[in-house]
Each structure stands twice: as structure tokens, then as C-alpha cells.
KOLNUMI-628073 format. One record per residue: residue in three letters; x, y negated, z of N, C-alpha, C in turn. Coordinates in steps of 0.05 Angstrom, whole numbers. Layout:
// residues N
> ALA/X/Y/Z/X/Y/Z/X/Y/Z
...
END
This chain:
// residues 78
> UNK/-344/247/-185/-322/245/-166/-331/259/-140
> UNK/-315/280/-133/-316/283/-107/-321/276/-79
> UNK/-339/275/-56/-337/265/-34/-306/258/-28
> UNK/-288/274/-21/-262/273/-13/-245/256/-26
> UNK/-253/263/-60/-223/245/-76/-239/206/-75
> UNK/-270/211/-67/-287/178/-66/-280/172/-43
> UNK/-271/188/-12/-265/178/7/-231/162/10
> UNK/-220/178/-7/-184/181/-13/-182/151/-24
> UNK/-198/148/-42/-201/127/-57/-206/97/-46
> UNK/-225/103/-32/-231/77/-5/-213/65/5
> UNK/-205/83/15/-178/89/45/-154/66/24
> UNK/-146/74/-2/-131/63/-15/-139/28/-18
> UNK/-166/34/-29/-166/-4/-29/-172/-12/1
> UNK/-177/3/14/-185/-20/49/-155/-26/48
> UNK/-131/-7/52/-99/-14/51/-99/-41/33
> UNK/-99/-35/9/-93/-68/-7/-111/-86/7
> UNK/-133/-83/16/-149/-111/15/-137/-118/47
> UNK/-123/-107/58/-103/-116/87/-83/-126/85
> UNK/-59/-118/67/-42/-116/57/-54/-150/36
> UNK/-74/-149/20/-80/-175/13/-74/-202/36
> UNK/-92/-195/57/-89/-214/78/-69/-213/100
> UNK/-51/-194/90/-20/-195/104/-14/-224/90
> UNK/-6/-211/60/16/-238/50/-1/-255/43
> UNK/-28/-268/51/-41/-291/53/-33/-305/74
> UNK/-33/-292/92/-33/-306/117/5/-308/118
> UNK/16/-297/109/50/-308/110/54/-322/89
> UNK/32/-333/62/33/-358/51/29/-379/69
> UNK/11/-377/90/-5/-404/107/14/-406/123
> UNK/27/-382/133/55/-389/150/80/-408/134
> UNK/83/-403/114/96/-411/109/97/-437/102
> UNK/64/-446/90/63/-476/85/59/-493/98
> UNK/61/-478/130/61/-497/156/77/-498/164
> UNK/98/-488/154/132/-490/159/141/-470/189
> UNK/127/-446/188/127/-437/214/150/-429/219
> UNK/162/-419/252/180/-408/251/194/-385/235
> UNK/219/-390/216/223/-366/201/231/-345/209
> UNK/237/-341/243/239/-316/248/213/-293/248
> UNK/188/-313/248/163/-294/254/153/-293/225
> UNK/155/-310/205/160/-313/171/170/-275/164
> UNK/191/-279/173/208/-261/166/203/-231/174
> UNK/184/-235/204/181/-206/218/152/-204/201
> UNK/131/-219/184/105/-218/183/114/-197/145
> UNK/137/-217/134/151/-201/112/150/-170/121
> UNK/170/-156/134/172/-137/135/152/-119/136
> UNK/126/-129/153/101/-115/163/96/-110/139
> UNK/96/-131/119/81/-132/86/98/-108/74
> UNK/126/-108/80/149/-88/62/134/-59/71
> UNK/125/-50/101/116/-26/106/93/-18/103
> UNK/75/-48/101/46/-46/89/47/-28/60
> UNK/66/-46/45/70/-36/9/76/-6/16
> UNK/92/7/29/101/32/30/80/47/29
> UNK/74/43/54/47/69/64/24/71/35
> UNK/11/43/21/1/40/-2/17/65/-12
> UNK/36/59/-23/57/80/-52/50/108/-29
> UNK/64/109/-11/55/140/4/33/156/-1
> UNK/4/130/6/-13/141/2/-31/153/-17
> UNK/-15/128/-46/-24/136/-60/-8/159/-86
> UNK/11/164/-73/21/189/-87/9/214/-75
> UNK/0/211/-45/-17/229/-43/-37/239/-55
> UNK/-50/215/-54/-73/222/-74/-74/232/-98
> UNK/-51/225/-118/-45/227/-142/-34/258/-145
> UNK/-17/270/-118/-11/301/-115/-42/313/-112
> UNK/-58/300/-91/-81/319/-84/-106/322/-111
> UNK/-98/299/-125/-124/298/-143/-121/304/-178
> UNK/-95/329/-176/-80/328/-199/-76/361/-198
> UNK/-83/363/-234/-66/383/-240/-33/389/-237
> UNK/-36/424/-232/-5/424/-227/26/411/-255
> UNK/12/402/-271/32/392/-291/32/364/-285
> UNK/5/355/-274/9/325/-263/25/319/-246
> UNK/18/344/-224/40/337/-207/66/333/-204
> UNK/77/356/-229/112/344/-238/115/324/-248
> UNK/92/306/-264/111/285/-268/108/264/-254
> UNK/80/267/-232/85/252/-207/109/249/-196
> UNK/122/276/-180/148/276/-162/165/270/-179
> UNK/171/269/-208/186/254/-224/189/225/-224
> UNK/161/213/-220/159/182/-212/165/181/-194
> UNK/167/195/-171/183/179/-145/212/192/-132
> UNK/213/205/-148/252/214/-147/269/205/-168
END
């Protein structure tokens, strides 16, 4: 593996293992009955957490791919 595609790769699980302790910590919110307006705003952070994950890792999946991979990459996400 590459320096670049082992760095790409990192970058991907540090995101999940944040994104882990997003919706951990909006379980503990929630079983302390916290306010559900901040419930609700900690949700969303997690909805754009998940995004950037899929972003990033279609990047990766474009950068670390043959060109026939790549079509059926942009097939998976159109």
C-alpha cells in the first residue's frame, strides 16, 4: 500500500472513530433525558458527520481505482 492511499485510509477511520463518539455521546444525552432541542442539533452533526465519511470515502474509492472502477463507483452514488 502506498504512503498516500495508507494516509487516505487513516483520515477515513479517525472520521468513524469521531463520528463513533458523536452518537455515543447523543446515546448519554439521551438517557439523561437531555434537552431535545440539543438531542436533536447533536443528531444532525452525526447526519453531516455520516456525509463527509461517504464523501470521503468515495474519494478514496475514485483516487484508488481503476478507470472501470471508477464507473461503477459514480454508479453507486447517482
Amino acid at each position: 500500500m502506498n504512503a498516500r492511499k495508507k494516509e487516505s485510509k487513516q483520515q477515513l477511520i479517525n472520521r468513524i472513530h469521531r463520528l463513533k463518539g458523536q452518537l455515543e455521546a447523543v446515546e448519554r444525552m439521551i438517557d439523561s433525558e437531555e434537552d431535545p432541542k440539543e438531542v436533536l442539533v447533536q443528531l444532525q452533526a452525526c447526519i453531516s458527520a455520516i456525509n463527509g465519511v461517504k464523501n470521503n470515502y468515495s474519494k478514496y474509492l475514485i483516487l484508488n481505482s481503476s478507470l472501470g472502477d471508477i464507473r461503477e463507483v459514480v454508479d453507486l452514488l447517482t
